[in-house]
N, C-alpha and C positions, 0 to 999 in steps of 0.2 A: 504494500500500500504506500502511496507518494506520502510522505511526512509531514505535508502541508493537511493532508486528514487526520492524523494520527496526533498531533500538539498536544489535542486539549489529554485527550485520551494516556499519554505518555506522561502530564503535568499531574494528571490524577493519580499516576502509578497503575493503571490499567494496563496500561503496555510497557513494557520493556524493550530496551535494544539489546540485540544479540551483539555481541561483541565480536570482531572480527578475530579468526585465530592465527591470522598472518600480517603482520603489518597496518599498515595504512588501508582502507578502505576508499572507492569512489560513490558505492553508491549504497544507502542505507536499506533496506528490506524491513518490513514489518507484516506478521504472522499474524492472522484474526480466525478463531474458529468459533462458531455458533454453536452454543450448550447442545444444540441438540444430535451437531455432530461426533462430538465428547460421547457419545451411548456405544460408538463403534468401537472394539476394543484395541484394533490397530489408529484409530485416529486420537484415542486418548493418549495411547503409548507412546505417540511421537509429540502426543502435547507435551506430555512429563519428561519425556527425554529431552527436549527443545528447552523447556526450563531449568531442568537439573545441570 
């Protein structure tokens, strides 16, 4: 998602940035999944992995 969506959502602690694991980054990425895709057990899986 463009970061210009993501502000207020990031401001509240909603979102997080993934932190890049090599260097300097150009371009930010932001992750949205809807509760109700969280019921799939592979789509939770990689929620929690993506946060842990």
């Amino acid at each position: 998602m463009p970061e210009f969506l993501c502000q207020e959502y990031i401001a509240k602690g909603e979102l997080v940035e993934l932190p890049s694991p090599i260097g300097a980054r150009e371009i930010t990425y932001y992750l949205i999944w809807l509760p109700s895709a969280l019921r799939q057990v592979r789509e939770a899986h990689a929620h929690q992995t993506l946060l842990n």
